[in-house]
C-alpha positions as CSV (number, residue, x, y, z in Angstrom):
1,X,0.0,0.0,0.0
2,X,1.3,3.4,-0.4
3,X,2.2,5.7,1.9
4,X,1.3,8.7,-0.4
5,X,-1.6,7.3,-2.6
6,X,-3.8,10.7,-2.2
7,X,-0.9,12.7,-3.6
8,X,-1.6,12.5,-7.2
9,X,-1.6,14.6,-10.7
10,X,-5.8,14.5,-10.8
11,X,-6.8,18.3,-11.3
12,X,-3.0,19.5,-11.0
13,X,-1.9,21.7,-13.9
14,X,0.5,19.7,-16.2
15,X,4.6,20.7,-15.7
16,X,6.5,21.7,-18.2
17,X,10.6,21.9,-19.4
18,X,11.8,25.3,-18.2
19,X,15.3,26.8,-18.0
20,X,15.4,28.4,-14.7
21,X,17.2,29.3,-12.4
22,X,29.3,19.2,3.1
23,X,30.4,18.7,-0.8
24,X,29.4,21.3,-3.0
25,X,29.0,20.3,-6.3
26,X,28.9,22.2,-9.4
27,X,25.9,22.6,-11.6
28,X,25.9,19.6,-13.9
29,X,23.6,16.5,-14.9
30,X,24.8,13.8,-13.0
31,X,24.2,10.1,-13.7
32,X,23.1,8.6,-10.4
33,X,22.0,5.5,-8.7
34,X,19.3,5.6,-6.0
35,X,20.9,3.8,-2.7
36,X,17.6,5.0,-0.6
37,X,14.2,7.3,-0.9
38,X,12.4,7.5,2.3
39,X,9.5,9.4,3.6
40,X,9.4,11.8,6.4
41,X,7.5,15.0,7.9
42,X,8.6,18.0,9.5
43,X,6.9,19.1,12.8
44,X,4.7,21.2,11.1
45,X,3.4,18.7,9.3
46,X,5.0,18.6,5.6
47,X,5.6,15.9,4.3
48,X,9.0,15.1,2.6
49,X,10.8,12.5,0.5
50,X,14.9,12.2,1.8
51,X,16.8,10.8,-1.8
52,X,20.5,9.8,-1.5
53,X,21.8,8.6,-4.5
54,X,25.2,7.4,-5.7
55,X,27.2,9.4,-7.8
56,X,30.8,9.5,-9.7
57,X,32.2,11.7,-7.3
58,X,30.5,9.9,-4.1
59,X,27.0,10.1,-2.4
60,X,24.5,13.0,-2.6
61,X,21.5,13.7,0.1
62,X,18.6,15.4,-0.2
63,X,15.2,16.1,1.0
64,X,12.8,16.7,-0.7
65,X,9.0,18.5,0.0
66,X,6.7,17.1,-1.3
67,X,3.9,18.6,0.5
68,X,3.2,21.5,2.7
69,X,1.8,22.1,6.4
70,X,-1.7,21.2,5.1
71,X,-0.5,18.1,3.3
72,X,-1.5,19.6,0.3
73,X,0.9,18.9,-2.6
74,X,0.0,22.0,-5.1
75,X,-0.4,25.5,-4.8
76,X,-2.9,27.7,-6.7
77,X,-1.7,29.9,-9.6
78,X,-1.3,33.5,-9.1
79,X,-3.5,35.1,-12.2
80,X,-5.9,32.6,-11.9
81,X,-6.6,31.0,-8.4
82,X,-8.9,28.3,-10.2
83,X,-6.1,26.5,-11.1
84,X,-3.5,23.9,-9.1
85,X,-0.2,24.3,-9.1
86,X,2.2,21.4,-8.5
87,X,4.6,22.0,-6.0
88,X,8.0,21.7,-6.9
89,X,9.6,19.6,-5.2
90,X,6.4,17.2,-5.4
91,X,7.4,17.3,-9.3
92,X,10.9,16.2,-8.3
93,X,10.3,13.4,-6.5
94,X,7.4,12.1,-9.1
95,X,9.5,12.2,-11.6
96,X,12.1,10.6,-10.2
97,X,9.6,8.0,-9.5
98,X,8.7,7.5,-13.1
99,X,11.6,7.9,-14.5
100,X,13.1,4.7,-12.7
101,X,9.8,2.6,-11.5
102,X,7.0,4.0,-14.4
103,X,5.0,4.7,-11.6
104,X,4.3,7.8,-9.6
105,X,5.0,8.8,-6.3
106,X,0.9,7.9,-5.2
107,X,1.7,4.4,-6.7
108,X,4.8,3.7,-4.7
109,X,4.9,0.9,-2.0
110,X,6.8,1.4,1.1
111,X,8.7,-0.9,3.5
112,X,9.9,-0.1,7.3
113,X,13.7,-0.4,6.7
114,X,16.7,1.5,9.1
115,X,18.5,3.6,8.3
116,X,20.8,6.3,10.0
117,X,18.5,10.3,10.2
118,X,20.2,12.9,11.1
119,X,19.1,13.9,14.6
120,X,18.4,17.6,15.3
121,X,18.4,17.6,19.3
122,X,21.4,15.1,19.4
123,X,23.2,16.5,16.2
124,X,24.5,13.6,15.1
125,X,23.1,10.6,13.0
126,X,20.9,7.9,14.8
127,X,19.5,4.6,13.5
128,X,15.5,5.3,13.0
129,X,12.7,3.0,11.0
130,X,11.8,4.9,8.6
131,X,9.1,4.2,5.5
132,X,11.2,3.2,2.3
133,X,10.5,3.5,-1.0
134,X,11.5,0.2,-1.8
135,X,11.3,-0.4,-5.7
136,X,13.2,3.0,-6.0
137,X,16.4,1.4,-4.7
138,X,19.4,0.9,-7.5
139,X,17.3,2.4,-9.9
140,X,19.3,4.5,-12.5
141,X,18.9,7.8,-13.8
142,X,20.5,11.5,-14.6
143,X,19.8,13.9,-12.3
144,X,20.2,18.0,-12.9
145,X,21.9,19.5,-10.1
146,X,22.3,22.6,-9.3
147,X,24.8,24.7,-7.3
148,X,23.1,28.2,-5.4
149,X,23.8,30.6,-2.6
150,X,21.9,31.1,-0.5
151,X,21.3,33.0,3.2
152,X,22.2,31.6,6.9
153,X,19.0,32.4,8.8
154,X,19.0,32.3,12.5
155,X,15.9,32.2,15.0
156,X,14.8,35.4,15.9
157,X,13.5,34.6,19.4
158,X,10.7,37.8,19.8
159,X,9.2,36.5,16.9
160,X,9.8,33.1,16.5
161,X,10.6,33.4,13.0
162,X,13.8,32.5,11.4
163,X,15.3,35.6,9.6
164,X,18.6,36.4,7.3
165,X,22.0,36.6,9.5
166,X,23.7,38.8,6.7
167,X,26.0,35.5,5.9
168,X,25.5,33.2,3.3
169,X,26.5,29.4,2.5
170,X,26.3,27.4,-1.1
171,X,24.1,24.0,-1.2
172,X,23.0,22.1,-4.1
173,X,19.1,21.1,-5.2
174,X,18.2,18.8,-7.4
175,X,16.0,21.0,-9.8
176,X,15.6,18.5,-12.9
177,X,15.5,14.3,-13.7
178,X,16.4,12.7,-16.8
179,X,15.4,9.1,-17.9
180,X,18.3,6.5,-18.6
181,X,19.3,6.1,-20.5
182,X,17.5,7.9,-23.2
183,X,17.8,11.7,-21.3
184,X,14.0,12.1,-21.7
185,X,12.0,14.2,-19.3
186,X,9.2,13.2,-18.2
187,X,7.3,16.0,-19.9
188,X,9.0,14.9,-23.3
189,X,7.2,11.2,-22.4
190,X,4.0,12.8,-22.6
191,X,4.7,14.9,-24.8
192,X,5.5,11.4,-27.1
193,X,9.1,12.8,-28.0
194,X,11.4,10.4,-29.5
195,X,14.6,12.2,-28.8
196,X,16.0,13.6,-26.3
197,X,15.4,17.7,-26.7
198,X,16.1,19.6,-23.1
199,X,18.8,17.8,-21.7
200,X,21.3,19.5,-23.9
201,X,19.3,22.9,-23.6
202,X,19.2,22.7,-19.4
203,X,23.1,21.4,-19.8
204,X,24.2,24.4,-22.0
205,X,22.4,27.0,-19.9
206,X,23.2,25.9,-16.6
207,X,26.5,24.3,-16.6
208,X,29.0,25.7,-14.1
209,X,26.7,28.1,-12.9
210,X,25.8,29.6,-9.6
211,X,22.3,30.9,-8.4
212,X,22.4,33.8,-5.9
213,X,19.1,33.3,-4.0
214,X,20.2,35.0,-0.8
215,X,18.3,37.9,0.0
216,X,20.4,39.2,2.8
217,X,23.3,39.6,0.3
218,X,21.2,41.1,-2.3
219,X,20.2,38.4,-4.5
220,X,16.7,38.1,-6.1
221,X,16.5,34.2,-7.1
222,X,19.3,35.7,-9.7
223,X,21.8,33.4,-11.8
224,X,25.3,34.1,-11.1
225,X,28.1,33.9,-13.9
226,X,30.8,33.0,-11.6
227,X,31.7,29.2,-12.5
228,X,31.0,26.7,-9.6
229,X,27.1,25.0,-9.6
230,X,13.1,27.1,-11.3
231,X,10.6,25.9,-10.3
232,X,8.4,23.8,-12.8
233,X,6.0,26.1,-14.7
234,X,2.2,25.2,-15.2
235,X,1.1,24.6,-18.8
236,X,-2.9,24.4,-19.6
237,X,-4.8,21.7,-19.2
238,X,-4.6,19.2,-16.3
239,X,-2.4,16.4,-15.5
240,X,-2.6,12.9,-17.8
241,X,-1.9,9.6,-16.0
242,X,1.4,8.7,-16.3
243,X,2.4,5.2,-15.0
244,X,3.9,3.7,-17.8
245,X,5.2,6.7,-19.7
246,X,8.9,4.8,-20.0
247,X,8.0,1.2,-20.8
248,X,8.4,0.0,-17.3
249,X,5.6,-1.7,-15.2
């Protein structure tokens, strides 16, 4: 049964290609094998997806949100509040569910395995049980990753909120996934593309790059030309079913 079967692409606008915007690593595509995908939630309440893959240069982490407080996975559209908006980072990790399993993230079956979470309070990594993606494990695929800058914040204890300390620290974000091995996008699947199209275009425009997100040193969600390391945008129409858009079952 899985875990996130009322997350799905029903009444969601459809995604499409866009250019956007520890180990550092420089923007690139990566090829990468999935060692573990597991499910977690904040204590808010949103839920997230934690990827670590295997990678030429060694292992990458990340989590992902795939939800927020309200468990909702979309977000409505600016200029026209009719419409739902996936979330980004629910796109992410959907994608990287089709591209390696065919199936989406809703149709994903999950397992109790342990593994070793960071641990906040104790600040160190513990063994927990966590819910694991199972058929995601050494599963194959190219992942777009990108370098960006971005501010240290720091509780502001009259408020409660976490604000900008003036200082700022690089970290890498998976921003797009690519089928292996034929570098499709999962837009391009439905889109019935033959060849490979955006790949090279998201290579040649991001390559080496660095986005300057931090807002404390003046950046605007800017891309930087220094050499180093978008959100999905809606299209019209709603979502299609997509569980076998790469020949896998």
């Amino acid at each position: 049964m899985s875990i996130f079967g009322n997350l799905t692409n029903e009444g969601l606008e459809e995604t499409t290609d866009r250019l956007g915007g520890f180990q550092t690593r420089a923007t690139d595509i990566y090829p990468a094998t999935i060692k573990a995908a597991y499910a977690g939630q904040s204590a808010g309440g949103a839920r997230n997806v934690t990827i670590v893959a295997e990678l030429p240069d060694g292992e990458y982490s990340e989590t992902i949100y795939v939800t927020n407080k309200k468990g909702e996975n979309w977000f409505l559209n600016q200029n026209d509040k009719s419409k739902k908006v996936p979330l980004p980072g629910f796109t992410t990790i959907d994608d990287i569910c089709l591209v390696t399993t065919g199936k989406p993230l809703a149709e994903q079956d999950s397992e109790e395995k342990v593994v070793k979470v960071y641990d906040f309070d104790e600040r160190k990594e513990l063994p927990k049980s966590v819910p694991m993606l199972v058929d995601l494990i050494g599963q194959t695929l190219f992942l777009g990753i990108v370098q960006q800058t971005v501010d240290k914040n720091q509780k502001n204890d009259s408020t409660g909120e976490y604000e900008p300390t003036g200082e700022t620290r690089d970290e890498n974000v998976i921003e797009k996934v690519f089928h292996d091995p034929s570098k499709m996008t999962v837009v391009e699947a439905r889109q019935g593309a033959t060849e490979p199209v955006f790949y090279e275009k998201w290579l040649s425009k991001n390559k080496g790059q660095v986005r300057n997100k931090a807002k404390g040193a003046g950046g605007k969600g800017t891309q930087s030309g220094r050499p180093g390391g978008g959100a999905p945008q809606s299209g019209a129409g709603g979502q299609k079913k997509t569980s076998s858009l790469f020949g896998k079952n």
